[in-house]
N, C-alpha and C positions, 0 to 999 in steps of 0.2 A: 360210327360212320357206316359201319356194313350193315348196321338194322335200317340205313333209308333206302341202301340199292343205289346207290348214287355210283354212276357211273359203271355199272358191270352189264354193261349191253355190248353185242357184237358192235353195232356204232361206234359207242365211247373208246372201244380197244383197238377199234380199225384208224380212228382219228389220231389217238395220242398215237398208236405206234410211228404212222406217217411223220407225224409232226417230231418226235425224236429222231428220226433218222433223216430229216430235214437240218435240223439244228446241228447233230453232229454231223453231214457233208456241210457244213454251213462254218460249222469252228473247226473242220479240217483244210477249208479253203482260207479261212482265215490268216490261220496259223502260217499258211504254204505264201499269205500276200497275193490271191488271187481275186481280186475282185468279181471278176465275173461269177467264179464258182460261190463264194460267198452269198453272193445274190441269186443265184441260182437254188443255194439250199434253202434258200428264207423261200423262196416258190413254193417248194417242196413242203415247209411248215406250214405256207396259206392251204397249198393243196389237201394237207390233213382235216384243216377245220374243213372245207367245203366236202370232203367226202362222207364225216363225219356227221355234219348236216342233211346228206344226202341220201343216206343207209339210215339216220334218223328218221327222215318223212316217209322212208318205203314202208317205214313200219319196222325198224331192226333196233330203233331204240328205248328210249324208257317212257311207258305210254303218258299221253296226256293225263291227268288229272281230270273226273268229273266232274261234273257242275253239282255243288253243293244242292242236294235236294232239299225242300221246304215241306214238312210233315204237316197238313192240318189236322189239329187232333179237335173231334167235334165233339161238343160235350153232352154231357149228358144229361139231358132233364131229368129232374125229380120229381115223380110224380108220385103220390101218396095218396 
């Protein structure tokens, strides 16, 4: 998995951090029967992905993928 690069951009790191520190105020409001807080940290976890997305399009994440090029390989007459 570390030879694709998958997911080691400042992006990916800034997203998942959000989104676990979302989760945990989210299962510590839980725990406490706060609904509001609760719903509040699930925010917190959307808010991950959206910044995660956001820092990805500035260019801070894992770049696009080129367009497969098409080689024409021209051949060669035989001339003798």
């Amino acid at each position: 998995m570390a030879g694709s690069n998958h997911g080691h951009t400042p992006a990916a790191w800034t997203g998942v951090t959000i989104a676990i520190i979302g989760f945990c105020v989210s299962g510590a409001f839980m725990v406490m029967a706060n609904p509001l807080g609760f719903w509040a940290g699930l925010v917190v976890v959307a808010l991950g992905g959206v910044v995660g997305m956001a820092m990805s399009a500035a260019g801070l994440g894992k770049p696009k993928a080129a367009a497969p090029r098409t080689h024409q390989v021209a051949s060669a007459s035989a001339e003798g």
